[in-house]
C-alpha positions in Angstrom: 68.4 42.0 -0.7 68.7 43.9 2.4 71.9 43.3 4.3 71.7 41.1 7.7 72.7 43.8 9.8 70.9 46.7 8.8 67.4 46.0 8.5 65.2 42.9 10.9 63.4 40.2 8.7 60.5 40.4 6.4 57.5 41.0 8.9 59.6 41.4 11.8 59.7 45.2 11.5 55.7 45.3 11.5 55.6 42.9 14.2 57.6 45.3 16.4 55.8 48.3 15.5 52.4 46.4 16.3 53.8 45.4 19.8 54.9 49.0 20.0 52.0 50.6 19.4 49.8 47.9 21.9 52.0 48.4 24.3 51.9 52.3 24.5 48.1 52.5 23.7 47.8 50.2 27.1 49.8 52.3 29.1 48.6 55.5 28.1 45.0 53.4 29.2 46.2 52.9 32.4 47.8 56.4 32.7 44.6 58.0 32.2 42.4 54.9 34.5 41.4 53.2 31.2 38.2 55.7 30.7 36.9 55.5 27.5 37.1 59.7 27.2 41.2 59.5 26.4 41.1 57.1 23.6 41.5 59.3 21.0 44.1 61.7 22.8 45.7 58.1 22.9 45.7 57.3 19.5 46.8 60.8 18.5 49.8 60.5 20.9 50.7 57.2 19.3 50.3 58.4 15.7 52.3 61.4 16.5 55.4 59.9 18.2 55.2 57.4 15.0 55.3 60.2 12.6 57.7 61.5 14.8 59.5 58.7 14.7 59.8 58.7 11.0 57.8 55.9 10.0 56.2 55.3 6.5 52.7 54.5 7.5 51.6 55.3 10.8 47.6 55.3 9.9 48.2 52.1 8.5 49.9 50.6 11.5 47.6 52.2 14.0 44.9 50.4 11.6 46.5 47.1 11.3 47.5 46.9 15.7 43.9 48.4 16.4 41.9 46.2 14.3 40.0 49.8 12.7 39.6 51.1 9.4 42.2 54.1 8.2 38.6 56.3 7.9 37.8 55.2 11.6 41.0 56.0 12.9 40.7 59.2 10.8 37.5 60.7 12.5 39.2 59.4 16.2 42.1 61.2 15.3 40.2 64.5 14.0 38.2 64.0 17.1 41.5 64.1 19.2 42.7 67.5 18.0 39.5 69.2 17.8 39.6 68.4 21.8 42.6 69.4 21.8 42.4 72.8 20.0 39.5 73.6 22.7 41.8 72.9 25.7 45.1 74.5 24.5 45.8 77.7 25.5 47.5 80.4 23.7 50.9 79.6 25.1 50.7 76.3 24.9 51.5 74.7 21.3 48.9 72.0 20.3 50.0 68.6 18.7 51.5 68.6 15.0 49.2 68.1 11.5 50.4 65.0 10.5 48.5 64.9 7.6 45.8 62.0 9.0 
């Protein structure tokens, strides 16, 4: 059994990480004036600070906060860095392979 103080409740963790990920998915929205052309850069920024972050599963909690398949969020991802790779320039280093 997981001592008290070093990890939340059963469920709480994934409740968190949901809110988390709603949370900055909205205001990257509202960064960008909620057009439907930044989605994927969204999602990718999201995936990426959670890989970043450490976590076990980010596909899987993008999935379960966005209500879309792991294959969906797949292809959006892909999508994201393909724009990406045709924006970036030479100096500029493009996001991470985070193996999505």
């Amino acid at each position: 059994m997981a001592d008290y103080h070093e990890l939340p409740s059963v469920g709480a963790y994934e409740v968190m990480v949901r809110r988390y990920i709603e949370g900055r998915l909205a205001e990257l929205a509202q960064a960008r004036g909620a057009t439907a052309a930044g989605f994927e850069a969204d999602l990718l920024a999201v995936f990426e600070d959670l890989s970043g972050r450490g976590h076990g599963d980010p596909l899987g909690a993008l999935a379960i906060a966005t209500g879309r398949s792991r294959d969906s969020l797949r292809q959006l991802l892909a999508a994201a860095r393909r724009r990406d790779e045709g924006t970036r320039t030479p100096q500029s280093p493009g996001p991470r392979d985070s193996g999505a």
